[in-house]
C-alpha positions as CSV (number, residue, x, y, z in Angstrom):
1,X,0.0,0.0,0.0
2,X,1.6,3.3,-1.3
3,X,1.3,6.5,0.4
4,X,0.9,9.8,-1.1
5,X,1.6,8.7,-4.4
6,X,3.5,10.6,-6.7
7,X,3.9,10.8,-10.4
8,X,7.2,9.1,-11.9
9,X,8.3,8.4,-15.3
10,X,7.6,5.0,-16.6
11,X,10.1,2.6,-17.2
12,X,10.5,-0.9,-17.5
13,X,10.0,-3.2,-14.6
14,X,12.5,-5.5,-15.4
15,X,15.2,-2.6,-15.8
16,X,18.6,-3.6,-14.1
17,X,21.0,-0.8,-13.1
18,X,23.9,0.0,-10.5
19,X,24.4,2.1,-7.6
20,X,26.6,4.9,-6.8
21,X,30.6,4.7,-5.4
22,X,31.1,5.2,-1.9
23,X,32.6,9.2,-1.2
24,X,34.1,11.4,1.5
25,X,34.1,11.0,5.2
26,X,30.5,10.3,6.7
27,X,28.9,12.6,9.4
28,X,29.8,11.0,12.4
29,X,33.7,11.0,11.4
30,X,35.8,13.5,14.2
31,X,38.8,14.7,13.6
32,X,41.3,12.4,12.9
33,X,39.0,9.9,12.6
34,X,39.0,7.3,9.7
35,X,36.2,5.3,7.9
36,X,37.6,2.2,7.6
37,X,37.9,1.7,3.7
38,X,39.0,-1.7,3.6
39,X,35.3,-2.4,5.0
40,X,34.3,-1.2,1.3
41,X,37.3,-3.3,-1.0
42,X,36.8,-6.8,0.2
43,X,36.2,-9.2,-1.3
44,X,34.5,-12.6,-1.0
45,X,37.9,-14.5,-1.9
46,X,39.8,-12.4,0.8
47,X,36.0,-13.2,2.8
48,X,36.6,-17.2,2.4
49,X,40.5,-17.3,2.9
50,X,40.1,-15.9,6.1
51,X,37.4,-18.1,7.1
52,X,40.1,-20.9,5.8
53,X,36.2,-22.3,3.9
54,X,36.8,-23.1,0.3
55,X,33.8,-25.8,0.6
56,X,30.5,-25.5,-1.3
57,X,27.5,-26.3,0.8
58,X,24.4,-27.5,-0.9
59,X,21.9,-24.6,-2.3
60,X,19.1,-23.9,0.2
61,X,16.4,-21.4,-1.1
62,X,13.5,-20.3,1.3
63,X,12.4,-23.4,2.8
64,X,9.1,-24.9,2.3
65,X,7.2,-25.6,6.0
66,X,8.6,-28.6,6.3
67,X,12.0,-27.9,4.8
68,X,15.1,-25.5,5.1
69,X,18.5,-25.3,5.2
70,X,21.4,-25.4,7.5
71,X,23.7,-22.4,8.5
72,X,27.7,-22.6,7.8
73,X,29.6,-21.9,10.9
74,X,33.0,-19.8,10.5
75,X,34.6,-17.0,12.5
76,X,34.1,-13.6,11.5
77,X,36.3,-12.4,8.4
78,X,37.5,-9.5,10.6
79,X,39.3,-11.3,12.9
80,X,42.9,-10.0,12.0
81,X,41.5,-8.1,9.2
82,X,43.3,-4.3,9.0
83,X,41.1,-1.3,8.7
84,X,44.5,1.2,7.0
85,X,46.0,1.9,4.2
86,X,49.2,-0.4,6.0
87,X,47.2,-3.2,6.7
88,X,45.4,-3.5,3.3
89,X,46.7,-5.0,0.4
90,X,43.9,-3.6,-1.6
91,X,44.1,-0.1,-1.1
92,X,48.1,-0.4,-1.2
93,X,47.5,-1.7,-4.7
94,X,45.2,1.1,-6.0
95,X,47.8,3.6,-4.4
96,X,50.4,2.5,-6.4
97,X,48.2,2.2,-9.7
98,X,47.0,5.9,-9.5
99,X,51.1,6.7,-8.9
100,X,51.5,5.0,-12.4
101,X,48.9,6.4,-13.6
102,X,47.2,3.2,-14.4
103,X,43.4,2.9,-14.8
104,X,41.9,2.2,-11.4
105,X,38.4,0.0,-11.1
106,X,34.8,1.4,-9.5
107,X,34.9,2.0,-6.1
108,X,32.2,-0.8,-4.7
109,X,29.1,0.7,-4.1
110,X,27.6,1.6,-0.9
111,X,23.8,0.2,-2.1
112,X,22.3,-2.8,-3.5
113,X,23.7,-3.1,-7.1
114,X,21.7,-5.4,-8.9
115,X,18.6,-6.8,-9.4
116,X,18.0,-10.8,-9.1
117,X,14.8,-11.6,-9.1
118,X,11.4,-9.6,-9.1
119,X,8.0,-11.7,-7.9
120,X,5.3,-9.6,-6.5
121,X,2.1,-10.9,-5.0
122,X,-1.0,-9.1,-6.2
123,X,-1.6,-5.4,-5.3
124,X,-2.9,-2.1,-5.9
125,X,0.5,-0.9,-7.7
126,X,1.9,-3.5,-9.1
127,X,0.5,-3.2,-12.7
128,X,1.0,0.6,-12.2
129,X,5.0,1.6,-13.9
130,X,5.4,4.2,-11.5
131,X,5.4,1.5,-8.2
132,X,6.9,-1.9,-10.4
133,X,10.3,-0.8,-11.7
134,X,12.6,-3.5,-9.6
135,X,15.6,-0.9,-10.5
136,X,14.0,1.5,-8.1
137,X,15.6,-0.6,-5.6
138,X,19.2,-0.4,-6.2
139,X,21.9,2.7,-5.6
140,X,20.8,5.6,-2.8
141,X,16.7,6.2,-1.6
142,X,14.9,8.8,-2.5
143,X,13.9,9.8,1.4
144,X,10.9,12.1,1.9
145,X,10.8,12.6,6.0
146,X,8.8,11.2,8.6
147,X,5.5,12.9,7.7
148,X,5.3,12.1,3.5
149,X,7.0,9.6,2.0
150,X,8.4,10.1,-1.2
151,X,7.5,7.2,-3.6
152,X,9.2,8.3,-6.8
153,X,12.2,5.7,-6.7
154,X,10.6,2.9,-4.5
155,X,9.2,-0.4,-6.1
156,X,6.2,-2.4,-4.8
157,X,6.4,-5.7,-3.5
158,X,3.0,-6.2,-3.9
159,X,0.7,-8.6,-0.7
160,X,1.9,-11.3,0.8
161,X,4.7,-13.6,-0.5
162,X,5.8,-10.9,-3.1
163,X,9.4,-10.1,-3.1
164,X,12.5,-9.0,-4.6
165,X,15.9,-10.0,-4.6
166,X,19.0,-7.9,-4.7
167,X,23.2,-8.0,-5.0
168,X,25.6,-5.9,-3.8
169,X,28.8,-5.9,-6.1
170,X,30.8,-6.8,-2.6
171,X,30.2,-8.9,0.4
172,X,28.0,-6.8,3.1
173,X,30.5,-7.6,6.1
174,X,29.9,-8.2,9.9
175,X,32.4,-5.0,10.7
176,X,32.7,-5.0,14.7
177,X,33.2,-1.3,14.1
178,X,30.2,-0.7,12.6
179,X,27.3,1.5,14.7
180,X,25.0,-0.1,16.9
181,X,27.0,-3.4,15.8
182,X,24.4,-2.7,12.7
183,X,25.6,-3.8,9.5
184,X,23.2,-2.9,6.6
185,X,20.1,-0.6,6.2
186,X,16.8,-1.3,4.3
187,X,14.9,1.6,2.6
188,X,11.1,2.0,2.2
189,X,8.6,4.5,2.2
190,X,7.4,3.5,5.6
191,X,6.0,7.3,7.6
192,X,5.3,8.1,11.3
193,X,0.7,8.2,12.0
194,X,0.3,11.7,13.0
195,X,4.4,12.0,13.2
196,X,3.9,10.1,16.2
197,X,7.2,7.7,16.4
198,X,5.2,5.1,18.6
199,X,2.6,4.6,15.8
200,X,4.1,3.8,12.2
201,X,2.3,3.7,9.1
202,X,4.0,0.1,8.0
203,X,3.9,-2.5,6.4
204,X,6.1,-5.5,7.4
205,X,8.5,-7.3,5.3
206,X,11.1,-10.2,6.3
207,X,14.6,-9.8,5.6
208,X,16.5,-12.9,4.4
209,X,20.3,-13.0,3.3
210,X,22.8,-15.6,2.0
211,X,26.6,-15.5,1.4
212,X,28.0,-16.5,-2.0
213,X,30.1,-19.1,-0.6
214,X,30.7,-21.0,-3.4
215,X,31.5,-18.1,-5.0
216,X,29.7,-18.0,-8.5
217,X,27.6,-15.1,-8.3
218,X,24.0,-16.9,-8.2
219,X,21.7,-16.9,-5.5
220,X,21.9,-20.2,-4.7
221,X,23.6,-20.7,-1.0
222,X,22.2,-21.1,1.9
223,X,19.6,-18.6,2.7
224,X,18.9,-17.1,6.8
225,X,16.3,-15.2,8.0
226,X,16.5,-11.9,10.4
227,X,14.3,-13.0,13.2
228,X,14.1,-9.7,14.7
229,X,11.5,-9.0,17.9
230,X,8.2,-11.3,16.6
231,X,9.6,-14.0,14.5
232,X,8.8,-17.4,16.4
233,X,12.4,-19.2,17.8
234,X,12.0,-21.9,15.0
235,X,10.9,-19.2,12.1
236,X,10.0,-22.1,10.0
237,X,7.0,-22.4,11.9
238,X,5.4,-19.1,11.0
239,X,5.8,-20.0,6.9
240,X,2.3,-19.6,5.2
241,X,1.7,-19.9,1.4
242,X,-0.9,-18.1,-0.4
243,X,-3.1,-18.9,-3.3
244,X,-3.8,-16.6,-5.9
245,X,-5.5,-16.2,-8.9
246,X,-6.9,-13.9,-12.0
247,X,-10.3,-15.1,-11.9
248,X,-12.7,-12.9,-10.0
249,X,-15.3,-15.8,-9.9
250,X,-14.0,-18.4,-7.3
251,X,-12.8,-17.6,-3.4
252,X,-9.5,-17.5,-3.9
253,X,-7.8,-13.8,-3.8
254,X,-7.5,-11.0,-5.1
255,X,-11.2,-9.9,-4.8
256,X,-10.2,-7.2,-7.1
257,X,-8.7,-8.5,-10.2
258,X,-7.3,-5.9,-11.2
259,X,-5.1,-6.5,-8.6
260,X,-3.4,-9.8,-10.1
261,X,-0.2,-9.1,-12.7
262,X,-1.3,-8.2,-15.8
263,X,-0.4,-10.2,-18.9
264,X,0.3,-7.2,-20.4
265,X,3.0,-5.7,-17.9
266,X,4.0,-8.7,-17.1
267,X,4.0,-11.1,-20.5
268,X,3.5,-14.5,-20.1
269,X,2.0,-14.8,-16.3
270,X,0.1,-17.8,-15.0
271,X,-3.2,-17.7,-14.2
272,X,-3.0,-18.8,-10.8
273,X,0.0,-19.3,-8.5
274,X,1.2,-19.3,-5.1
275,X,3.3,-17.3,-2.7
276,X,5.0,-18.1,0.5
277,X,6.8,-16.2,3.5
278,X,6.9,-16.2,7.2
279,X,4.1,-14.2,8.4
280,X,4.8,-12.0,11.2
281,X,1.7,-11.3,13.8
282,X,-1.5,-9.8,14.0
283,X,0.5,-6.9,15.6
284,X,2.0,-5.9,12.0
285,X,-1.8,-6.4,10.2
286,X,-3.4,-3.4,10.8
287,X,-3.6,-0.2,9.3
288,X,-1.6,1.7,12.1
289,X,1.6,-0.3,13.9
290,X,1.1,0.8,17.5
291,X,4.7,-0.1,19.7
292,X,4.0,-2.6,21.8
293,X,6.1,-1.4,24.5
294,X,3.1,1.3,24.8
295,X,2.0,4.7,23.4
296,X,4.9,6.2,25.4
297,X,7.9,4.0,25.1
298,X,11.4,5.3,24.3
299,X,12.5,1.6,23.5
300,X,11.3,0.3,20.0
301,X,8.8,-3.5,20.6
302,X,8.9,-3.8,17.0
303,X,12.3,-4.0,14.8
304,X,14.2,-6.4,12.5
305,X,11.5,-6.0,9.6
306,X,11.5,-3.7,6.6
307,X,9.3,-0.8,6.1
308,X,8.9,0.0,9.7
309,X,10.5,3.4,9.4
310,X,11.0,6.4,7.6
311,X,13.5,7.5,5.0
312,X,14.8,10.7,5.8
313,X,15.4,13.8,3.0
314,X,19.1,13.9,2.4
315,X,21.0,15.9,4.6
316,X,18.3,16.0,7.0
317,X,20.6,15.2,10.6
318,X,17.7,15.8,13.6
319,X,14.5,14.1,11.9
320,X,12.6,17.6,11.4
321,X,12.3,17.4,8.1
322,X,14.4,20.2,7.4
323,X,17.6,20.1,5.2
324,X,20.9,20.7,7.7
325,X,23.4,19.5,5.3
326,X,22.7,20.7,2.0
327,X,26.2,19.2,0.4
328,X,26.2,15.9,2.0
329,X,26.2,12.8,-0.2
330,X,24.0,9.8,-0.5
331,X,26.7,7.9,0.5
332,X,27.6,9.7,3.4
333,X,24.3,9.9,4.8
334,X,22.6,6.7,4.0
335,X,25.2,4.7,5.0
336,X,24.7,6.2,8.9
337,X,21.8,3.7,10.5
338,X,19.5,4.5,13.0
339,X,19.1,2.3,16.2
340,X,15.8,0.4,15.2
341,X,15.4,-0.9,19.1
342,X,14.8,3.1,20.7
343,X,11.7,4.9,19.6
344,X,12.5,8.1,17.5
345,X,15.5,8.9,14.9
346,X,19.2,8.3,15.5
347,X,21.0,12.1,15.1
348,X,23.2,11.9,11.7
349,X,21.1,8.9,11.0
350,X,19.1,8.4,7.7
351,X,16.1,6.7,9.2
352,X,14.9,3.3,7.5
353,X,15.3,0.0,8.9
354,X,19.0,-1.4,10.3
355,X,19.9,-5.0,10.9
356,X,22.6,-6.8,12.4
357,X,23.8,-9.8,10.5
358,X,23.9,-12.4,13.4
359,X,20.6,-11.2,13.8
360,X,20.2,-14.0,10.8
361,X,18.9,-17.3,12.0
362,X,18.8,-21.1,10.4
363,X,15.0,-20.8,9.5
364,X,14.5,-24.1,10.5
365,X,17.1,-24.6,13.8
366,X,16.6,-21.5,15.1
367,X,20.2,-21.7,15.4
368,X,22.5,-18.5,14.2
369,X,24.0,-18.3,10.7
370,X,27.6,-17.1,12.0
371,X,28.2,-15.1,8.9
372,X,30.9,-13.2,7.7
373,X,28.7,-11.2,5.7
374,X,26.2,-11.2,3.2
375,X,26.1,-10.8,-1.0
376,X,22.3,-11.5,-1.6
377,X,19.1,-9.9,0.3
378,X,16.0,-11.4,-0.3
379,X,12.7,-8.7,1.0
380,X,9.8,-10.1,1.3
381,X,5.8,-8.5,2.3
382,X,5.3,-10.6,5.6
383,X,1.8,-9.1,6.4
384,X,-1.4,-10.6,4.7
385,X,-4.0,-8.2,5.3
386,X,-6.5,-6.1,3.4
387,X,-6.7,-2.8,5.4
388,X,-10.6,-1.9,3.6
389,X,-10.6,1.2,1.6
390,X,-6.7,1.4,1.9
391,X,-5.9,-1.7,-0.2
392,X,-3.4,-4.4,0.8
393,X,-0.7,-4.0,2.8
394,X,2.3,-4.4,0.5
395,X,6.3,-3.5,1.5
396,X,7.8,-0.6,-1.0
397,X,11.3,-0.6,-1.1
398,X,13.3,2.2,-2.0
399,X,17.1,0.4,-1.3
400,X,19.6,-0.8,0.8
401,X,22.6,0.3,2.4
402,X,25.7,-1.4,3.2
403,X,26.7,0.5,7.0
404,X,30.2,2.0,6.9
405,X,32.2,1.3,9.8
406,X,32.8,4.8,12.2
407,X,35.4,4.5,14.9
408,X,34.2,7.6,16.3
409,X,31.0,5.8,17.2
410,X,32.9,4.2,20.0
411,X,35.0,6.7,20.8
412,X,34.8,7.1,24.5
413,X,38.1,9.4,24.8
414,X,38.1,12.6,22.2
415,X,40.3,11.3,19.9
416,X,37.8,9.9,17.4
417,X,39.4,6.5,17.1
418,X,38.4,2.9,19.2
419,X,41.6,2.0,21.3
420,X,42.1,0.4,24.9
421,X,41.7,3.7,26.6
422,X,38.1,3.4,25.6
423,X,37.3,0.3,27.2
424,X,38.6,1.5,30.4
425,X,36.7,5.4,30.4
426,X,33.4,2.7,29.5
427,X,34.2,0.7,32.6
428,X,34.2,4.4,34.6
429,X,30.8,5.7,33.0
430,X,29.2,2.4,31.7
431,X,26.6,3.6,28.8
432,X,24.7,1.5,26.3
433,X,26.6,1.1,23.0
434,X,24.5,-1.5,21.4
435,X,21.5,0.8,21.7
436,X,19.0,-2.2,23.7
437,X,18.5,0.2,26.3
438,X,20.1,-1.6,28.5
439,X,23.7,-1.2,29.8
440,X,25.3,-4.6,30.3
441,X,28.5,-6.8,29.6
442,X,27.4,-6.9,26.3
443,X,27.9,-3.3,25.5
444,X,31.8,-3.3,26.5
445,X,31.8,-6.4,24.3
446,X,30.6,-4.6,21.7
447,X,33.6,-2.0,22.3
448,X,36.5,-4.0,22.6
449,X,35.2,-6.1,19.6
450,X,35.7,-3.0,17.7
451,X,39.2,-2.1,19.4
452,X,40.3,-5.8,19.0
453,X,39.8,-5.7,15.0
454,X,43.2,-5.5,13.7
455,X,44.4,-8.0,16.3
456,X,45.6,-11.7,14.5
């Protein structure tokens, strides 16, 4: 279901395209600080030499209800992993190509750079050219605030069961040094009700990802799901599949025909097929997402999902709506995540929807992936529910961001870096670092993870 929908210029949906290079120093570097570059010229060789994994497990797409995959276990590809110019091969190569004056290759991008697979459910916008161009979601959102989204570069995912697939042209990493512990951001056109924080216009999608461990550049490894706060412990179990079909004279949905893919947008469509995803709860199905920590909570019940919250406008660093940084880049800014577990807007953050990659789960252990990182994303609409008057809920995406490591984030000491002195100014003032609301052991983990990065 599409909000405020705006005009766009038509264009194929099965248009692939590319995102934009990474650029200068994001807004919540300090002085002296650094960004961490090799986090952006990895690749998934230097990925699987680390993890010492040269195996191919067997291909595991989303399980049916009875069936899934099983997650590889390895050690994260940071361990002993260098985050300057000293301690990366990489960059030392590209130093001493631009002294030649050799050609240099693309920067990797900061956002989802291709398109894999498109399959909407039936919806309101699907048919329509300005809500099913799949390229919509790849390279930098199109953020239009808290109070109006802006749909002009986000695609439609359609009800339940529709989704799309996505690469980035590097492997998303696990980077200890990364805010929040968050690794990677999904966009949508998700608003605040009233521009009340605590009650979301949404509509819930799941968040899958696999690692190209065998290295061919298909989507066929292992896939893991982001359980985040309402996904059952064994996610398997909340897997529904949903009929569908273009005839508006038996039961089976949509009610509104016009609803179902066209033959004409989309050539040579079955007449009837089904969907399948993990359905999230009744809490998600409903117009209005209330938290369900209550209408005054400053900690988030609901997170781990996309299209739960807003895109900001670019350069926009309180949430007001209001430009602060007029020159700031894409990549700058929507690289800088917002802690999805408190209620509100992260300042210097873009808004949308963060993750963690151990967040990821075996769909049908329960038990955590342990990935180094990620290469595919996988989006799916997780809601199944016809909000009268307002049409299906349906997930819009707008893209996805791969989190650039700050040092400054964990900065404890005024010298914009994460060393040693940092861990013992946290043991004198103890403050929440993974943003839980809570201040525990696992916050000074979180630290000296981050400090311990270059160590072998």
């Amino acid at each position: 279901m599409a909000r405020d929908a705006q005009d766009a210029s038509p264009s194929s949906p099965f248009l692939m395209g590319g995102g934009s290079p990474p650029s200068s120093p994001s807004p919540w570097e300090g002085a002296g600080g650094r960004d961490t570059p090799c986090a952006h010229h990895r690749t998934l060789r230097s990925v699987r030499s680390q993890r010492g994994d040269q195996s191919l497990p067997s291909p595991s797409p989303r399980p049916s209800p009875s069936g899934g995959g099983s997650p590889p276990s390895s050690p994260s590809p940071w361990e002993g992993a260098g985050g300057t110019d000293s301690r990366c091969p990489r960059l030392l190569l590209i130093s001493a190509l631009a002294l030649l004056g050799l050609p240099l290759s693309s920067p990797a991008s900061d956002f989802a750079a291709r398109v894999i697979a498109y399959a909407p459910a039936p919806g309101q916008f699907i048919n329509n050219p300005s809500f099913n161009n799949p390229a919509r979601a790849i390279g930098p959102p199109t953020g239009g605030g808290t109070a109006t989204p802006d749909n002009t570069s986000v695609v439609s995912l359609g009800g339940f069961g529709g989704s799309i697939t996505l690469a980035f042209d590097h492997t998303v990493l696990d980077d200890p040094c990364n805010p929040f512990g968050l690794d990677a951001i999904v966009f949508s056109n998700a608003i605040w009700a009233s521009n009340d924080p605590n009650r979301r216009f949404a509509e819930g999608a799941i968040i899958e990802i696999s690692l190209d461990t065998n290295a061919n550049d298909l989507a066929d490894d292992p896939w893991f799901v982001v359980r985040g706060s309402h996904l059952p412990p064994l996610p398997a179990s909340s897997l529904q599949t949903q009929p569908w079909d273009d005839s508006g004279a038996t039961p089976t949905p949509p009610s509104n025909v016009g609803w179902y893919p066209s033959p004409l947008v989309y050539p040579g469509f079955p007449a009837s097929y089904t969907t399948t995803s993990f359905r999230l709860p009744a809490l998600y199905e409903t117009a209005t997402l209330v938290n369900p920590n209550g209408p005054t909570a400053t900690i988030e019940g609901a997170w781990g999902y996309a299209e739960l919250s807003p895109t900001l406008v670019l350069g926009d660093l309180d949430g007001d709506n209001l430009i602060d940084d007029p020159l700031i880049t894409p990549e700058d800014y929507y690289t800088a995540p917002d802690n999805p577990r408190a209620v509100g807007l992260t300042p210097a953050s873009a808004g949308g929807d963060a993750f963690d990659i151990a967040w990821a789960v075996d769909p049908i252990t329960g038990e955590p992936a342990s990935l180094p990182g990620f290469d595919f994303i996988r989006i799916t609409t997780g809601v199944n529910f016809v909000a009268g008057a307002l049409g299906e809920l349906s997930a819009e995406i707008d893209g996805v961001a791969d989190i650039r490591p700050r040092e400054a984030f964990f900065d404890r000491t005024g010298d914009a870096r994460a060393g040693v002195e940092d861990v013992y100014h946290w043991e004198g003032v103890r403050d929440d670092i993974d943003g839980d609301g809570a201040v525990t052991d696992a916050d000074r983990a979180m630290l000296l993870r981050c400090v311990r990065r270059d160590e072998p």
